[in-house]
C-alpha positions in Angstrom: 133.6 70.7 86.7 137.0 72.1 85.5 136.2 69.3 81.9 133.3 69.9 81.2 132.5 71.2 77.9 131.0 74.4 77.6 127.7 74.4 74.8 129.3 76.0 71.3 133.0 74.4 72.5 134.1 71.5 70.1 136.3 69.0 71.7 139.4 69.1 69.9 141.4 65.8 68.4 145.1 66.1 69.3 147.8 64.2 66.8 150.3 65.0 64.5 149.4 65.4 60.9 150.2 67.4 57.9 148.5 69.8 55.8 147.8 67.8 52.0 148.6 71.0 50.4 151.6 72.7 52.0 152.9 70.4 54.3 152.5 72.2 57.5 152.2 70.8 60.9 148.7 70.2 62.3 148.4 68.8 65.7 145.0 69.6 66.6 141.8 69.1 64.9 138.0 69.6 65.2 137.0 66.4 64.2 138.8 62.3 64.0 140.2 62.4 60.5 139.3 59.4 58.4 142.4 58.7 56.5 140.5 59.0 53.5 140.1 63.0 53.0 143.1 65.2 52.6 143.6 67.3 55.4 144.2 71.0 55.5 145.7 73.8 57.7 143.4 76.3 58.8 145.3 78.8 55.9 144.8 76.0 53.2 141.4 75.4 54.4 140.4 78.9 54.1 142.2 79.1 51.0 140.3 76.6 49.5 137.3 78.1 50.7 137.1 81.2 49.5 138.5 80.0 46.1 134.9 77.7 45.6 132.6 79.3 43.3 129.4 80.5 45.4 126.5 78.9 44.2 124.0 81.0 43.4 119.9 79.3 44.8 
């Protein structure tokens, strides 16, 4: 019982990466990265984020 996963919990991806953008240590993850996509730390990531233009529907 003490591994099961509790509903709303996503399993995290341990590794070691680095952010695409500042070059900062990741070594955990919500998802398998694909090699493809740049990866960000969660500072980047927000970053990025809130500097998107909202669209407007």
């Amino acid at each position: 019982m003490d591994n099961q996963n509790d509903f709303g919990q996503r399993q995290k991806i341990q590794g070691n990466w680095k952010c695409s953008k500042c070059g900062k240590e990741i070594t955990e993850l919500p998802f398998e990265p694909d090699g493809d996509r740049p990866l960000f730390c969660r500072d980047c990531y927000r970053q990025n984020r809130d500097d998107r233009p909202r669209r407007d529907f």
